[in-house]
Structures are given as C-alpha cells and as structure tokens.
DRENDO-1510 file (C-alpha; in Angstrom, 1 decimal, always signed):
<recs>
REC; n; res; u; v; w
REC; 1; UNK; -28.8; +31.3; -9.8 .
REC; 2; UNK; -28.0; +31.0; -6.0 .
REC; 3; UNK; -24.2; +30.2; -4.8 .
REC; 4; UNK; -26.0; +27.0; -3.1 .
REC; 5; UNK; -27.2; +25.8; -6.3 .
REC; 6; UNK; -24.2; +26.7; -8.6 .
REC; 7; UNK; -22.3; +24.4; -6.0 .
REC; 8; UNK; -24.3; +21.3; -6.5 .
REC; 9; UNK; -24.6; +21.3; -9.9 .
REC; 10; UNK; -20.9; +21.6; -9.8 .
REC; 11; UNK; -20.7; +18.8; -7.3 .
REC; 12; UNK; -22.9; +16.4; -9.7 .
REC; 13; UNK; -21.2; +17.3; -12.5 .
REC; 14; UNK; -18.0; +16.1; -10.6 .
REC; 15; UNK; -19.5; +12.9; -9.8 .
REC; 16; UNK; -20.4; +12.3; -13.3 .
REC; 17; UNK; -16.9; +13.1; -14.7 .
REC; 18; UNK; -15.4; +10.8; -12.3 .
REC; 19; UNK; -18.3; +8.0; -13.0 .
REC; 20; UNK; -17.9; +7.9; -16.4 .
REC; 21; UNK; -13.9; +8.5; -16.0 .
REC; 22; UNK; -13.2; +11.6; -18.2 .
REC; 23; UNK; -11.3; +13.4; -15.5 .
REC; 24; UNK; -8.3; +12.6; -16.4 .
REC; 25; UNK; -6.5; +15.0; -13.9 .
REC; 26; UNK; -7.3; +12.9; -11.2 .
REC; 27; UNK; -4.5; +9.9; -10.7 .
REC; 28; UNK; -6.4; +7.2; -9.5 .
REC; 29; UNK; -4.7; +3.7; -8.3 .
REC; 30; UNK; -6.5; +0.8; -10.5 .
REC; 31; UNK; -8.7; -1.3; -8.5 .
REC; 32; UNK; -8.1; -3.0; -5.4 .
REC; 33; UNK; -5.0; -0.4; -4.8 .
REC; 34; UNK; -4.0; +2.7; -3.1 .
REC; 35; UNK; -1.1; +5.0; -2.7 .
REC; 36; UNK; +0.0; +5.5; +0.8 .
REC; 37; UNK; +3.4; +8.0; +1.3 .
REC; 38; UNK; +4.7; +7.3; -2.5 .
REC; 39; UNK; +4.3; +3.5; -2.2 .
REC; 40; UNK; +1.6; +1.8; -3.8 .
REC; 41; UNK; +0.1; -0.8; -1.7 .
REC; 42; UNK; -2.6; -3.8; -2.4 .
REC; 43; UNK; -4.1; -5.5; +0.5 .
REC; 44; UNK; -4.2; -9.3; -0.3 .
REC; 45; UNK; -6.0; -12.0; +1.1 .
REC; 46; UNK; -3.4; -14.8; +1.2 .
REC; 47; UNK; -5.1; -17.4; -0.6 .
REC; 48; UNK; -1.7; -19.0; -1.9 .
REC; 49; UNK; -0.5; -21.1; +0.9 .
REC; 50; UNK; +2.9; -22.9; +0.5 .
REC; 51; UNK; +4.9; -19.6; -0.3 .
REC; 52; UNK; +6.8; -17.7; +2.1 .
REC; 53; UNK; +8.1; -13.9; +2.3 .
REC; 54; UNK; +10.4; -12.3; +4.6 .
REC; 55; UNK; +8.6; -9.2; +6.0 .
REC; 56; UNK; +11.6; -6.0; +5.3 .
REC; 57; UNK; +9.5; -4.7; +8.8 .
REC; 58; UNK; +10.4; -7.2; +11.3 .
REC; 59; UNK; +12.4; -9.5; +9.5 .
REC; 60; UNK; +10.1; -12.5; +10.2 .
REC; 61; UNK; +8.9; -15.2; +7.7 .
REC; 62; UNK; +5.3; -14.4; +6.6 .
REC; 63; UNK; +3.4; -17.5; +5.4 .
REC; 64; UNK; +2.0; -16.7; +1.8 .
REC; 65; UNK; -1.6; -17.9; +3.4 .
REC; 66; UNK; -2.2; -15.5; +5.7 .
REC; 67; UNK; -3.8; -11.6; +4.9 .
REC; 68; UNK; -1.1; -9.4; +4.3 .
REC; 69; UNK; +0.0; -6.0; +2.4 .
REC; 70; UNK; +2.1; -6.2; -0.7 .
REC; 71; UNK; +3.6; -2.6; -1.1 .
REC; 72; UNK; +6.2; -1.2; -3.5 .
REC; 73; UNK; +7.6; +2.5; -4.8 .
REC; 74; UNK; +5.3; +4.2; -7.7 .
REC; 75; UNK; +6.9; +3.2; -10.9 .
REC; 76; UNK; +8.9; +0.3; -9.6 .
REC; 77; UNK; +6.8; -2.8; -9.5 .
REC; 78; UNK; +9.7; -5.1; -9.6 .
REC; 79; UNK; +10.6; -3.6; -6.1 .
REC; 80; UNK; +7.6; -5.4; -4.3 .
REC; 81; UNK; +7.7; -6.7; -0.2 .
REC; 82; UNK; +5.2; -8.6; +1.2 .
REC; 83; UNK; +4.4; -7.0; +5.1 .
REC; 84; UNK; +2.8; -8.6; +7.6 .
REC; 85; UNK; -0.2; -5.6; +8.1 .
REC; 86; UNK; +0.5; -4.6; +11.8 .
REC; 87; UNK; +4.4; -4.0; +10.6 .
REC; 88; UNK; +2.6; -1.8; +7.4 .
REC; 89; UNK; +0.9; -0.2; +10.0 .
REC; 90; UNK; +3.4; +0.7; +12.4 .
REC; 91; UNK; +6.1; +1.6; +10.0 .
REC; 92; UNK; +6.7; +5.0; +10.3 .
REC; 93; UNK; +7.2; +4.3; +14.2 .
REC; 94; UNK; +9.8; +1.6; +13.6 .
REC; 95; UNK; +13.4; +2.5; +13.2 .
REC; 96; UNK; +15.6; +0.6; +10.4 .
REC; 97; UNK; +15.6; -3.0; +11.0 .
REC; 98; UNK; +19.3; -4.1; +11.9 .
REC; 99; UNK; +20.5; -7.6; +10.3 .
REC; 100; UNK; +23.3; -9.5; +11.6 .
REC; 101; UNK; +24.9; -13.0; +10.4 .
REC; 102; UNK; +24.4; -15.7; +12.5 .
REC; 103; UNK; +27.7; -15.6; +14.3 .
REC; 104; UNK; +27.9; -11.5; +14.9 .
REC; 105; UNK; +28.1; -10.1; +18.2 .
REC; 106; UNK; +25.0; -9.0; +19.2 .
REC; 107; UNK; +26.2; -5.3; +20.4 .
REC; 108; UNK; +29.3; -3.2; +19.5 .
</recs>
C-alpha cells in the first residue's frame, strides 16, 4: 500500500467517524453554535421584537428584533449577553467599557 493511499483511507475513515458521530474525542458545539476564545457563542436572528438587551460592548440598548450574537463562558449558561455583532467583532480591540451614574464627572 502507497503512503498516498493509506492517507485517504484514513481521511474517509475520519469522515465517517465524525458522520455517524462515534468520535467522541472531538468536542463539538451542538448545532447552530460555536466556541470562539472560551465563550460559546450562537448567532441569532432576532425574531423576538419587543425585548431589549444592553450590549456589555458599547453599553447601548440592542432591540431584541434585530440579528445579533448571544455569547456566554463554557459551562456557565446563566452568564449569557446579547452583543450587537460589530461590538462581538471588535472585542478584543476595545478596552473595558467605563460606566458612570448619571451625575459623575465625566473625567478625574
């Protein structure tokens, strides 16, 4: 048997292990999710308007009907935010959002 041909037939057999989902070294996120840097993160549609969220990225109010990216730490579902999906995007470039009371002074 040729190196070429040993690799494809390990290659299928790969595919079919991960087809028929015996592989279980392979953590997968269920359907519709991913894991991005230790958060697990499901792209929604927004079809439920009338809620609103406060995006933790740029502290604005994000309308429940718009698309948007719901992301929380692995193993802590209860910990979920709801991002706007430029601020998702851009997070690691953003420093730690500041929030002040209404009556603060602005700088000091």
């Amino acid at each position: 048997m040729s190196g070429g041909s040993r690799r494809a037939a390990m290659r299928a057999a790969a595919r079919e292990r991960l087809r028929s989902g015996d592989d279980e070294s392979i953590p997968r996120a269920p359907a519709g999710e991913s894991v991005e840097d230790g958060h697990v993160v499901r792209r929604v549609a927004g079809s439920a308007p009338g809620r609103s969220y406060r995006c933790p990225g740029c502290d604005h109010e994000l309308d429940g009907g718009t698309p948007h990216v719901v992301a929380w730490p692995e193993g802590r579902s209860d910990d979920r935010r709801h991002w706007h999906t430029a601020c998702w995007s851009a997070r690691g470039r953003r420093g730690v959002k500041v929030h002040r009371s209404k009556n603060a002074p602005r700088y000091g």
